[in-house]
PyMOL Python script that loads the backbone (N, CA, C, O; Angstrom):
from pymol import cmd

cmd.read_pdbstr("""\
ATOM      1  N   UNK A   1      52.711  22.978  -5.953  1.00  0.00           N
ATOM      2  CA  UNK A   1      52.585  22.886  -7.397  1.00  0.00           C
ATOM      3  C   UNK A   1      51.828  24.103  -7.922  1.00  0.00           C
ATOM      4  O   UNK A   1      50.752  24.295  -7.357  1.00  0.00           O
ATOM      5  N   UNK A   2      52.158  24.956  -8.872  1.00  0.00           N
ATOM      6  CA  UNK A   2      51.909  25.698  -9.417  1.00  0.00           C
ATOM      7  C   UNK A   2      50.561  25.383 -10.882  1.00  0.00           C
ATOM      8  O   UNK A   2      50.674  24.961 -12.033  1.00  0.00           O
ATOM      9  N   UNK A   3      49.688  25.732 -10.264  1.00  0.00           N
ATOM     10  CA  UNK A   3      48.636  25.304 -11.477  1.00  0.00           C
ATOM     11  C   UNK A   3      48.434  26.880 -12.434  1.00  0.00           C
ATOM     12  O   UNK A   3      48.849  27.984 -12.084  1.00  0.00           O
ATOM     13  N   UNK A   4      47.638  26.527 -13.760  1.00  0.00           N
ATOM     14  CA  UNK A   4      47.449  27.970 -14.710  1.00  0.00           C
ATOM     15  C   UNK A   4      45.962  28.287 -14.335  1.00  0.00           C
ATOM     16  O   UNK A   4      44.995  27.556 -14.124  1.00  0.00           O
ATOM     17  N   UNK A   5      46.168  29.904 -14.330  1.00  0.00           N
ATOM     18  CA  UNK A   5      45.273  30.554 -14.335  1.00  0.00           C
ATOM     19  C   UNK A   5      44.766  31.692 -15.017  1.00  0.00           C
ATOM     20  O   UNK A   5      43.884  32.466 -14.645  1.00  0.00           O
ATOM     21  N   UNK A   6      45.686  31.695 -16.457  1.00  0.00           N
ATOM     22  CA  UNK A   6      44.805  32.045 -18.002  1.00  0.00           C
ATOM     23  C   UNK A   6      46.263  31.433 -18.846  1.00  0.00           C
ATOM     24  O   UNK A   6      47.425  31.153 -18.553  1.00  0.00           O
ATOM     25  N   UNK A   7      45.559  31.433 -19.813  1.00  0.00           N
ATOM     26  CA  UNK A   7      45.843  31.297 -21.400  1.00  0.00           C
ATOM     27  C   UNK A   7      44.775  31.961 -22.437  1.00  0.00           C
ATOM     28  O   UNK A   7      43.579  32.196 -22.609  1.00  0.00           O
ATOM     29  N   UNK A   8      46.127  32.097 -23.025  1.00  0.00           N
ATOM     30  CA  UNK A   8      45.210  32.740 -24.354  1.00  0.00           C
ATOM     31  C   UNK A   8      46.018  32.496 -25.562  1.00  0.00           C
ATOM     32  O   UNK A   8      47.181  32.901 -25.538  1.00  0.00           O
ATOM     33  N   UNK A   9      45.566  31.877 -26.651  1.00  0.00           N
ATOM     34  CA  UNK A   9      46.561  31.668 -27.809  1.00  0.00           C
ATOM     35  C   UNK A   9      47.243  33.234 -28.723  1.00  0.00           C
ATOM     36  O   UNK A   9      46.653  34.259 -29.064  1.00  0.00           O
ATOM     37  N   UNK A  10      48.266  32.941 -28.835  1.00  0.00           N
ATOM     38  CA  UNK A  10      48.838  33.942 -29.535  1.00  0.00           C
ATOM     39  C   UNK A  10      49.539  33.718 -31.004  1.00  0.00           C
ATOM     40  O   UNK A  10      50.476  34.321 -31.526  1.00  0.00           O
ATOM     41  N   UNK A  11      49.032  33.030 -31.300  1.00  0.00           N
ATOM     42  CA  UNK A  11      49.905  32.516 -32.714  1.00  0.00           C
ATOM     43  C   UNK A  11      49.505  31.190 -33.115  1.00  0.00           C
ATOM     44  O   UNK A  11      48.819  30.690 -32.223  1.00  0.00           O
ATOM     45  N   UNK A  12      49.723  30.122 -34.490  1.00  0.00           N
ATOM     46  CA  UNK A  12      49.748  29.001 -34.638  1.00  0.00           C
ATOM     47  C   UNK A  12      50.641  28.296 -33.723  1.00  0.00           C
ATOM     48  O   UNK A  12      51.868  28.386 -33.777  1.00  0.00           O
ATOM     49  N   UNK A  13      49.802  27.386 -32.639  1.00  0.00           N
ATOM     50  CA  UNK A  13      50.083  26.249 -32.002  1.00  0.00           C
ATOM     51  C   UNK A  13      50.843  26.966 -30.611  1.00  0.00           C
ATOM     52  O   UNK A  13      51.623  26.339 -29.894  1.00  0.00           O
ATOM     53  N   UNK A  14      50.487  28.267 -30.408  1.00  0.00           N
ATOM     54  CA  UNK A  14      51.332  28.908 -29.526  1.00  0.00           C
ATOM     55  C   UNK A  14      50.577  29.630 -28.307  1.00  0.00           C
ATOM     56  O   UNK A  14      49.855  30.571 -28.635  1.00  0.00           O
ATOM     57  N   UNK A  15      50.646  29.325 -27.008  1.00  0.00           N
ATOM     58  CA  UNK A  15      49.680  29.708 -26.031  1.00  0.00           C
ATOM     59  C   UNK A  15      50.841  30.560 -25.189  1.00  0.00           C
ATOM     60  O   UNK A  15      52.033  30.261 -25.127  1.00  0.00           O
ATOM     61  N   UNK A  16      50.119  31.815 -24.490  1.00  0.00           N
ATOM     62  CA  UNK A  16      50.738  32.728 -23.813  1.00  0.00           C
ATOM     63  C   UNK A  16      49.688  31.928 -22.061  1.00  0.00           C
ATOM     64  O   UNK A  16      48.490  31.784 -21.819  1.00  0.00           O
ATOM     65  N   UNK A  17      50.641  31.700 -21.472  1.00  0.00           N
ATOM     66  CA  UNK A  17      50.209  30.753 -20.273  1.00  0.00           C
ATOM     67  C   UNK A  17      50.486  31.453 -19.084  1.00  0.00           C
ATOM     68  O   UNK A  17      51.698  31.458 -18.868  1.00  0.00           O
ATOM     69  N   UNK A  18      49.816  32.059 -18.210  1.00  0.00           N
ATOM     70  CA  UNK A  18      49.454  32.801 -16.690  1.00  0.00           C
ATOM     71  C   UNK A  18      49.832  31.101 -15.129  1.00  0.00           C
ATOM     72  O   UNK A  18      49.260  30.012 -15.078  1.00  0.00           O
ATOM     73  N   UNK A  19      50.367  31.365 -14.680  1.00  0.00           N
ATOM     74  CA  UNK A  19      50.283  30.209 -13.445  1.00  0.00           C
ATOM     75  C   UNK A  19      50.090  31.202 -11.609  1.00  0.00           C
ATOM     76  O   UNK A  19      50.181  32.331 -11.127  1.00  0.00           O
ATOM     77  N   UNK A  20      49.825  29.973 -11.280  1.00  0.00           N
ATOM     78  CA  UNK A  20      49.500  30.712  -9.798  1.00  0.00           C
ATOM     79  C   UNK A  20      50.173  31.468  -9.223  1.00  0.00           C
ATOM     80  O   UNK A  20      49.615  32.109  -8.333  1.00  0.00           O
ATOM     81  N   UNK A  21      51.751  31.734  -9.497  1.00  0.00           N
ATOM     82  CA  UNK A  21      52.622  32.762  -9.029  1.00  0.00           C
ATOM     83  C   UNK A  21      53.274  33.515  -9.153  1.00  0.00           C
ATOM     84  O   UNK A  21      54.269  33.916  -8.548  1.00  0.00           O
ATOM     85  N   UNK A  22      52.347  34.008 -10.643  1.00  0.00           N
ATOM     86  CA  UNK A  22      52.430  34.865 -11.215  1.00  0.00           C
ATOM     87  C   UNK A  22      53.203  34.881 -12.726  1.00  0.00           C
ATOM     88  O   UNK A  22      52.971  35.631 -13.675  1.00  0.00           O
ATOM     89  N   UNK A  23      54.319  33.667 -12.605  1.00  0.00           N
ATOM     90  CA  UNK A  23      54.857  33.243 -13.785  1.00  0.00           C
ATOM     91  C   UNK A  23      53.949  33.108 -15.131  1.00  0.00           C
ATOM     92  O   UNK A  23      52.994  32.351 -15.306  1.00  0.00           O
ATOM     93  N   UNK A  24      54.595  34.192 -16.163  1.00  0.00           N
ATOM     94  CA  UNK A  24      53.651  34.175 -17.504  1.00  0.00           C
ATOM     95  C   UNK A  24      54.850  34.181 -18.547  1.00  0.00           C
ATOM     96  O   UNK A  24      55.885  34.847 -18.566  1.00  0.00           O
ATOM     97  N   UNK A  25      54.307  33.117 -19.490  1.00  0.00           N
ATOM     98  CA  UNK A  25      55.420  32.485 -20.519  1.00  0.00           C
ATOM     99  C   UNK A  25      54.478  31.893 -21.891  1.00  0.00           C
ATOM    100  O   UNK A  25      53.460  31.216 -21.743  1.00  0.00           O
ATOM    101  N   UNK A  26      54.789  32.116 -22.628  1.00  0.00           N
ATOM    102  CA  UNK A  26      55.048  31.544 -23.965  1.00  0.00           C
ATOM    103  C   UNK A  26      54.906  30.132 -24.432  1.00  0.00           C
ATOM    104  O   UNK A  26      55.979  29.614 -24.743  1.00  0.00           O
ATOM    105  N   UNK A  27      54.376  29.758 -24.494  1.00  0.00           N
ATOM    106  CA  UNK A  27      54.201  28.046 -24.840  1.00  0.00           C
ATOM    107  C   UNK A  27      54.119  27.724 -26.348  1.00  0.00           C
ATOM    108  O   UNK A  27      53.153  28.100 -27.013  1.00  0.00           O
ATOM    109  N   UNK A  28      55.229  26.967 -26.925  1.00  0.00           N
ATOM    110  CA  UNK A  28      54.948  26.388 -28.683  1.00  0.00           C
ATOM    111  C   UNK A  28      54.898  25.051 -28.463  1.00  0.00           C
ATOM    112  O   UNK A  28      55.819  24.277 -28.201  1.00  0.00           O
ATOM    113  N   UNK A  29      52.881  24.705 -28.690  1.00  0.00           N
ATOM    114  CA  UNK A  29      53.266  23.178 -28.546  1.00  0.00           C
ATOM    115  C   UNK A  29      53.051  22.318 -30.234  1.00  0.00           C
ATOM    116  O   UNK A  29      52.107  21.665 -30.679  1.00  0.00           O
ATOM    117  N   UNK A  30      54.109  22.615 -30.704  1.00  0.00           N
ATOM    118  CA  UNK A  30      53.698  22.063 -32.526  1.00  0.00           C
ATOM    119  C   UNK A  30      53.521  20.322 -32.223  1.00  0.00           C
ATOM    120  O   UNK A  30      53.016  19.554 -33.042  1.00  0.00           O
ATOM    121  N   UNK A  31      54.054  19.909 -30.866  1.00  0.00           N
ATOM    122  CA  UNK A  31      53.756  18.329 -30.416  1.00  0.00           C
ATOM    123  C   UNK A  31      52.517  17.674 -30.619  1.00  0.00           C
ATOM    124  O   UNK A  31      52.309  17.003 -29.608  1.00  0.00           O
ATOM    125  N   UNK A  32      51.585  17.539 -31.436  1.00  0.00           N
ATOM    126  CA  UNK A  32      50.609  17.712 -31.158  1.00  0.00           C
ATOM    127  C   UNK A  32      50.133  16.679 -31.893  1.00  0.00           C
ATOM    128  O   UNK A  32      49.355  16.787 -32.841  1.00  0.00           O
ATOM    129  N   UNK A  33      50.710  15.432 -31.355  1.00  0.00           N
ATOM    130  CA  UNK A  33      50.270  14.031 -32.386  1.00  0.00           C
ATOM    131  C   UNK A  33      49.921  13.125 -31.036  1.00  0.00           C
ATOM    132  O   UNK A  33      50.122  13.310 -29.835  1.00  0.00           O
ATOM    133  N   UNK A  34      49.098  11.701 -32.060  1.00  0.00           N
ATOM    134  CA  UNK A  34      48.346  11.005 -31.283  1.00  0.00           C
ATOM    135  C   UNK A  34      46.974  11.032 -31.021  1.00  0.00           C
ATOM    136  O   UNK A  34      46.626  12.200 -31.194  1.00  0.00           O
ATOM    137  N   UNK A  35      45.903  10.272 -30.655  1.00  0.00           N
ATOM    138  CA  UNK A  35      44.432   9.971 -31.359  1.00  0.00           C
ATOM    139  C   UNK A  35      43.939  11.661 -30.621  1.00  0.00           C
ATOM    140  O   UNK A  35      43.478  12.550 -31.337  1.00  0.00           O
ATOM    141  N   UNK A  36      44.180  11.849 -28.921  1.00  0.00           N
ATOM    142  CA  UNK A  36      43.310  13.007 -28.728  1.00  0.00           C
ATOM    143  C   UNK A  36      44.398  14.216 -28.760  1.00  0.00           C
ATOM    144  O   UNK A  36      44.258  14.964 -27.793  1.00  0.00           O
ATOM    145  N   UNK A  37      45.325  14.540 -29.541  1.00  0.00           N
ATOM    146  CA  UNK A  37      46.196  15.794 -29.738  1.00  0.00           C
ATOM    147  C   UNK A  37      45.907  16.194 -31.007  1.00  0.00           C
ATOM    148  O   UNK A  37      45.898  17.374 -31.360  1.00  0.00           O
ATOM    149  N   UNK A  38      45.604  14.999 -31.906  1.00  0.00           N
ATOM    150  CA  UNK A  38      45.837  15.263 -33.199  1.00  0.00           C
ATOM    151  C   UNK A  38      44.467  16.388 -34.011  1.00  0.00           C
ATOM    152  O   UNK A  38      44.690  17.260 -34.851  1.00  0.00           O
ATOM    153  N   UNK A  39      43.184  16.028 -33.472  1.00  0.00           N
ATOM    154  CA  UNK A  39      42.118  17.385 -33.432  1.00  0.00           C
ATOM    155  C   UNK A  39      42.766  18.766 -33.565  1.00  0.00           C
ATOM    156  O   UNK A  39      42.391  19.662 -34.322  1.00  0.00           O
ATOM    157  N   UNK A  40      43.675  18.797 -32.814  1.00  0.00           N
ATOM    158  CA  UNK A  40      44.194  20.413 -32.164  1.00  0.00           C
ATOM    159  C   UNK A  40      45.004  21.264 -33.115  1.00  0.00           C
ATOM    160  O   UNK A  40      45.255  22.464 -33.007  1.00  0.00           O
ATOM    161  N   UNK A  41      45.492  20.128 -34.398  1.00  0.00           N
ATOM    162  CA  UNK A  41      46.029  20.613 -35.394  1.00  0.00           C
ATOM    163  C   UNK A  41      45.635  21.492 -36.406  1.00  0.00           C
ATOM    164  O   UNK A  41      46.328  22.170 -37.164  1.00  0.00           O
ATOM    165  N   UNK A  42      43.896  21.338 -36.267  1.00  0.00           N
ATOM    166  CA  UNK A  42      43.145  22.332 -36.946  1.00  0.00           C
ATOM    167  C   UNK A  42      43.321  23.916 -35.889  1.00  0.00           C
ATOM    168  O   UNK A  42      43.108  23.977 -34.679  1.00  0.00           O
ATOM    169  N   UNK A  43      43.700  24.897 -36.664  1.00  0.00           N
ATOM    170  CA  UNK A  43      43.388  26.380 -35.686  1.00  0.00           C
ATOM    171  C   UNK A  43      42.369  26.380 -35.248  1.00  0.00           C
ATOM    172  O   UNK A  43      42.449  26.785 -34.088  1.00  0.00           O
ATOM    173  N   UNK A  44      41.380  26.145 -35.518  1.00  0.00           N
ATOM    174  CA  UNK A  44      39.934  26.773 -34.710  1.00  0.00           C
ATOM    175  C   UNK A  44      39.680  25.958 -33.578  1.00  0.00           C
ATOM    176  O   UNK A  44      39.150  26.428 -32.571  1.00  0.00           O
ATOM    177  N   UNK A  45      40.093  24.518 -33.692  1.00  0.00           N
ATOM    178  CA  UNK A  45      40.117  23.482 -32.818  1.00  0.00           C
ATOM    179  C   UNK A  45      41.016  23.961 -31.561  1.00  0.00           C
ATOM    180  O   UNK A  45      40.472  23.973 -30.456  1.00  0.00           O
ATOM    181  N   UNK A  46      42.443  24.379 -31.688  1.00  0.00           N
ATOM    182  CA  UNK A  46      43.023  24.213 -31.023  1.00  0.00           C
ATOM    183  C   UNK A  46      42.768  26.178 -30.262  1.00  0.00           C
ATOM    184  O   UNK A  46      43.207  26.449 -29.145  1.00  0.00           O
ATOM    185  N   UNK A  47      42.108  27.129 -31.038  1.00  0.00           N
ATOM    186  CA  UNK A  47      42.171  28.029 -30.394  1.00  0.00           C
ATOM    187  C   UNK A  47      40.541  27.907 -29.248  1.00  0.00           C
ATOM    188  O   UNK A  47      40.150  28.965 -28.755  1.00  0.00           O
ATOM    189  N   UNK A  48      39.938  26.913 -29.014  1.00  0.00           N
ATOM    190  CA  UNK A  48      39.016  26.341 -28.255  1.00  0.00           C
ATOM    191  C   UNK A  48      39.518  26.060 -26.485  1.00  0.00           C
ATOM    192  O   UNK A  48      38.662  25.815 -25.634  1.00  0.00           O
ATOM    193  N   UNK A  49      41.105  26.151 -26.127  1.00  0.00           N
ATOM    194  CA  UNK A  49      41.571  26.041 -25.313  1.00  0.00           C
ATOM    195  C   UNK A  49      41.303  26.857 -24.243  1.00  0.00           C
ATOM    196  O   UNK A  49      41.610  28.049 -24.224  1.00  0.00           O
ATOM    197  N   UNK A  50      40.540  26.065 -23.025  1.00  0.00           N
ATOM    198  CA  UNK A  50      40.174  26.935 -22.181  1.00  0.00           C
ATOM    199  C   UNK A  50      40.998  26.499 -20.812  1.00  0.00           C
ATOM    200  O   UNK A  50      41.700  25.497 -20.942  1.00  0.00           O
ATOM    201  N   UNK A  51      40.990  27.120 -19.555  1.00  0.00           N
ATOM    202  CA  UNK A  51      41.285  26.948 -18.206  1.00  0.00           C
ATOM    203  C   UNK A  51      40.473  26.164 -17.240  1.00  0.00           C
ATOM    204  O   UNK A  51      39.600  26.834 -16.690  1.00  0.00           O
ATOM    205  N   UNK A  52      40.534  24.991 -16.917  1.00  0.00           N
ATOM    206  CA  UNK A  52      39.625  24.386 -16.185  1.00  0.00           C
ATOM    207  C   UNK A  52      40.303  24.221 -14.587  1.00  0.00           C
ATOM    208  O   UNK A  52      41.152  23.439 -14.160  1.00  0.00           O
ATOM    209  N   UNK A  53      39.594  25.224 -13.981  1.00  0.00           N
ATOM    210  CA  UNK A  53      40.108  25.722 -12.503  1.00  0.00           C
ATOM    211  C   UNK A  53      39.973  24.292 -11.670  1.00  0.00           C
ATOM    212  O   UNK A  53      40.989  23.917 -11.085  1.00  0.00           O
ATOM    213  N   UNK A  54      39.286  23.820 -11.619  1.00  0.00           N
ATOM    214  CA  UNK A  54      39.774  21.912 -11.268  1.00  0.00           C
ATOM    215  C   UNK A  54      40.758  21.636 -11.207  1.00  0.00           C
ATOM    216  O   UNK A  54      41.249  21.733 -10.082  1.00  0.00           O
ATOM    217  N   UNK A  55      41.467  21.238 -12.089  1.00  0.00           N
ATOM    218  CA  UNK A  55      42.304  20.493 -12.731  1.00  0.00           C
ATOM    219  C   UNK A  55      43.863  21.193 -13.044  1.00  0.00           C
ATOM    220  O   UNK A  55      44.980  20.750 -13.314  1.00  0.00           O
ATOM    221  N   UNK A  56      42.978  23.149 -12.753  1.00  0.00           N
ATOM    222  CA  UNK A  56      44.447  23.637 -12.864  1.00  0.00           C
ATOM    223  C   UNK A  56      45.480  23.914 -14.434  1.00  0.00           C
ATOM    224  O   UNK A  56      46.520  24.547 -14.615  1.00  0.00           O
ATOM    225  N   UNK A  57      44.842  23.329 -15.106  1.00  0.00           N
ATOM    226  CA  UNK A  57      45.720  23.685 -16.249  1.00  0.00           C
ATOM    227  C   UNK A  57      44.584  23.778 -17.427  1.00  0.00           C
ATOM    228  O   UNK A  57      43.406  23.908 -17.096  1.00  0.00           O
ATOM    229  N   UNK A  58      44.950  23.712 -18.774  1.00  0.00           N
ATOM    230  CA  UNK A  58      44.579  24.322 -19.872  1.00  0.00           C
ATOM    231  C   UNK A  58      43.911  22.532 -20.676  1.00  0.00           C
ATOM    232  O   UNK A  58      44.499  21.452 -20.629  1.00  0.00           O
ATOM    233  N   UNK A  59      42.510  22.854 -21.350  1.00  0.00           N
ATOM    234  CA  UNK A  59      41.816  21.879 -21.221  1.00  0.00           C
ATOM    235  C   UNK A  59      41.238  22.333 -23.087  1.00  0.00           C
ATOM    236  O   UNK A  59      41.124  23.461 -23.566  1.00  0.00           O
ATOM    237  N   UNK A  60      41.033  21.267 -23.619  1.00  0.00           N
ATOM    238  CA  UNK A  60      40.189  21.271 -24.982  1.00  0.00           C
ATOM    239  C   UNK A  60      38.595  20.131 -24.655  1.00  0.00           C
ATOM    240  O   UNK A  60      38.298  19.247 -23.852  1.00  0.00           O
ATOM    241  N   UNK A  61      37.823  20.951 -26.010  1.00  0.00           N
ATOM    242  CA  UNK A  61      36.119  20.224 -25.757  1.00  0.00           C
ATOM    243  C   UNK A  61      36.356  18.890 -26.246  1.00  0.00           C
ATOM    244  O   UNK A  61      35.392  18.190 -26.557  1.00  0.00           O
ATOM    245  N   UNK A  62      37.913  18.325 -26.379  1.00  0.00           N
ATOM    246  CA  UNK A  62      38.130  16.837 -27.299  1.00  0.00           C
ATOM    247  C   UNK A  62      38.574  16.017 -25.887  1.00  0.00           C
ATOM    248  O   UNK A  62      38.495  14.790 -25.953  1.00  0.00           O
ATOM    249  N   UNK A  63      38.918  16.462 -24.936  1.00  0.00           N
ATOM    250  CA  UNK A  63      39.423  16.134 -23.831  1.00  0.00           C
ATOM    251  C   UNK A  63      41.235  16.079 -23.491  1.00  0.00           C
ATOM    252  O   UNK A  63      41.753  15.637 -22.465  1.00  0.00           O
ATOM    253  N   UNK A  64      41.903  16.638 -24.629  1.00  0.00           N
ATOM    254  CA  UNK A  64      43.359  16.711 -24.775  1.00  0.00           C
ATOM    255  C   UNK A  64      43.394  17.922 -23.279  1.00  0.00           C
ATOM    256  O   UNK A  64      42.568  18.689 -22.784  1.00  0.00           O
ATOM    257  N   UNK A  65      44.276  17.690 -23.092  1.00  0.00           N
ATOM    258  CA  UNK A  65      44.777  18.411 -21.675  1.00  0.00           C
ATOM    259  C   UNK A  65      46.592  17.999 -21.898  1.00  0.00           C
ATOM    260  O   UNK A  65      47.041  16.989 -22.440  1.00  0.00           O
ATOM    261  N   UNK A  66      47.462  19.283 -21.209  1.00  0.00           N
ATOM    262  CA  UNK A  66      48.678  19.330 -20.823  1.00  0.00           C
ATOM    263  C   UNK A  66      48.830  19.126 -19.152  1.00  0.00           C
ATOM    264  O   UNK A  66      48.174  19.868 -18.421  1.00  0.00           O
ATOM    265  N   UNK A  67      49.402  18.460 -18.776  1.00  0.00           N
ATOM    266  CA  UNK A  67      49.752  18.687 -16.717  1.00  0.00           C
ATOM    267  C   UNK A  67      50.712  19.743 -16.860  1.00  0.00           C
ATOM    268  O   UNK A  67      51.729  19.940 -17.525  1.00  0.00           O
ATOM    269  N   UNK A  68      49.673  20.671 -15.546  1.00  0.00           N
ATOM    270  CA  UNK A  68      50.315  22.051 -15.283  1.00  0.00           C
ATOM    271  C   UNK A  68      51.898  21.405 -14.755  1.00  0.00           C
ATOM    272  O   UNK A  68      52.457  22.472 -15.010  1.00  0.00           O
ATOM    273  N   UNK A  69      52.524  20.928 -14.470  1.00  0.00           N
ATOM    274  CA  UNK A  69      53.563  20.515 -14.702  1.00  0.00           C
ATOM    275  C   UNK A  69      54.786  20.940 -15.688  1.00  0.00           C
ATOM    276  O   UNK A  69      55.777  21.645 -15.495  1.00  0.00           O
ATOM    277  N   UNK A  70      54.190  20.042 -17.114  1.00  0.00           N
ATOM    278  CA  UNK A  70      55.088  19.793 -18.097  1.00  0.00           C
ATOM    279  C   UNK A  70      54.823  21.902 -18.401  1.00  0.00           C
ATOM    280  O   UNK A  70      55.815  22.630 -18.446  1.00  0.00           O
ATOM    281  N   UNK A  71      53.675  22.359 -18.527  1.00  0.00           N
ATOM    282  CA  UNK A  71      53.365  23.742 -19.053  1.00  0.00           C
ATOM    283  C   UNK A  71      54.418  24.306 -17.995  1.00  0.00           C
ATOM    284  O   UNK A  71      54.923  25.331 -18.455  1.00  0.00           O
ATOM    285  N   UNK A  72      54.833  24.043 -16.957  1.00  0.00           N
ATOM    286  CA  UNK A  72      55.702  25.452 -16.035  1.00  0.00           C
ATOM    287  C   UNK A  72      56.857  25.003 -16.567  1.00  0.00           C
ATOM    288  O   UNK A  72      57.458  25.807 -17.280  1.00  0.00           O
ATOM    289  N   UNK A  73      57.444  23.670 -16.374  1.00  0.00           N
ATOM    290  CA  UNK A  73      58.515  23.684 -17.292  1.00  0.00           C
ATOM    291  C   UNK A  73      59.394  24.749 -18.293  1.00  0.00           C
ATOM    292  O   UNK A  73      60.325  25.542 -18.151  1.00  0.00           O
ATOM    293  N   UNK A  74      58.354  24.179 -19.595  1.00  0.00           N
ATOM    294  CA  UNK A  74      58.229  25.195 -20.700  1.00  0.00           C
ATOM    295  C   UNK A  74      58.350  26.720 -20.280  1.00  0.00           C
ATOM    296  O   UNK A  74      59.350  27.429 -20.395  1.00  0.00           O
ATOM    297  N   UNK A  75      56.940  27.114 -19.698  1.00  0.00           N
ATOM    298  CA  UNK A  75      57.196  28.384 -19.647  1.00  0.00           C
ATOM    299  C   UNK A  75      58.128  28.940 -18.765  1.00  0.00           C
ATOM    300  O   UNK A  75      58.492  30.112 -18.863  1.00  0.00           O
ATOM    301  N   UNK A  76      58.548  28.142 -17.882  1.00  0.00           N
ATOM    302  CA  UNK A  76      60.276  29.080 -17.445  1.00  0.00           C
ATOM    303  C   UNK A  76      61.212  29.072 -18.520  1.00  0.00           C
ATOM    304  O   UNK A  76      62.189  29.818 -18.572  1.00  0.00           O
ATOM    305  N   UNK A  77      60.939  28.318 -19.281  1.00  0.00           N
ATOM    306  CA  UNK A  77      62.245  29.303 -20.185  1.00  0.00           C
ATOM    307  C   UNK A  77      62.048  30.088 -21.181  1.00  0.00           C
ATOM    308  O   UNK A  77      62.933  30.648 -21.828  1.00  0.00           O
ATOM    309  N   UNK A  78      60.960  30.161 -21.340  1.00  0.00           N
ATOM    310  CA  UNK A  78      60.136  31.403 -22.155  1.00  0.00           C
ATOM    311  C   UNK A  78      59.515  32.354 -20.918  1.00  0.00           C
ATOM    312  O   UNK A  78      58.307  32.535 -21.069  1.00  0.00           O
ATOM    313  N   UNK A  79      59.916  32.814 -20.071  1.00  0.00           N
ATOM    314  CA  UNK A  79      59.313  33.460 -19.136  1.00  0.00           C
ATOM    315  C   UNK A  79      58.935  35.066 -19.823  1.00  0.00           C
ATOM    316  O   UNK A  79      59.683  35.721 -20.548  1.00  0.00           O
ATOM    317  N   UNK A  80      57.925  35.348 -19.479  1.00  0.00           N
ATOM    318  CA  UNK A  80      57.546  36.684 -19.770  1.00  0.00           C
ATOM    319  C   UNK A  80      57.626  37.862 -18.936  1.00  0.00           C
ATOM    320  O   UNK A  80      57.544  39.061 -19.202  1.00  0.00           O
ATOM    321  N   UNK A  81      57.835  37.128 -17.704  1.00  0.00           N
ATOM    322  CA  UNK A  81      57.291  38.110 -16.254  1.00  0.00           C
ATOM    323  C   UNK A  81      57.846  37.891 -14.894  1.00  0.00           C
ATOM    324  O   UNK A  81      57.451  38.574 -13.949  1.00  0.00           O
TER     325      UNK A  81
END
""", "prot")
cmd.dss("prot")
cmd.show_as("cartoon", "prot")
cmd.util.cbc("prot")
cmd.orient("prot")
């Protein structure tokens, strides 16, 4: 399993996502409903998104998290690299 090892937001609701093998892609997650997603809708909130090397994927201070999973998905078809 391929976990992330940076992100960095690049746009409204849009993360540029790094994984362990080198795969780097593009992520638009405008999905972003429900009690702990819905915080993330504010920009400043959602540009708070950090890498929690644990867990492997991309983590907020609200506790919303994506599984590096569903993120490789996505970013293979937005592949950058």
């Amino acid at each position: 399993m391929e976990i992330v090892t940076k992100a960095r937001v690049t746009g409204l609701y849009t993360l540029e996502v790094t994984f362990s093998d080198g795969l780097v892609g593009e992520i638009d997650l405008p999905e972003l409903y429900g009690e702990v997603f819905e915080p993330l809708q504010d920009p400043a909130v959602f540009a708070q998104v950090r890498v929690d090397p644990e867990l492997g994927t991309i983590v907020w201070p609200n506790g919303a998290d994506f599984s590096p999973e569903y993120l490789y998905r996505r970013a293979k078809s937005t592949a950058l690299a």
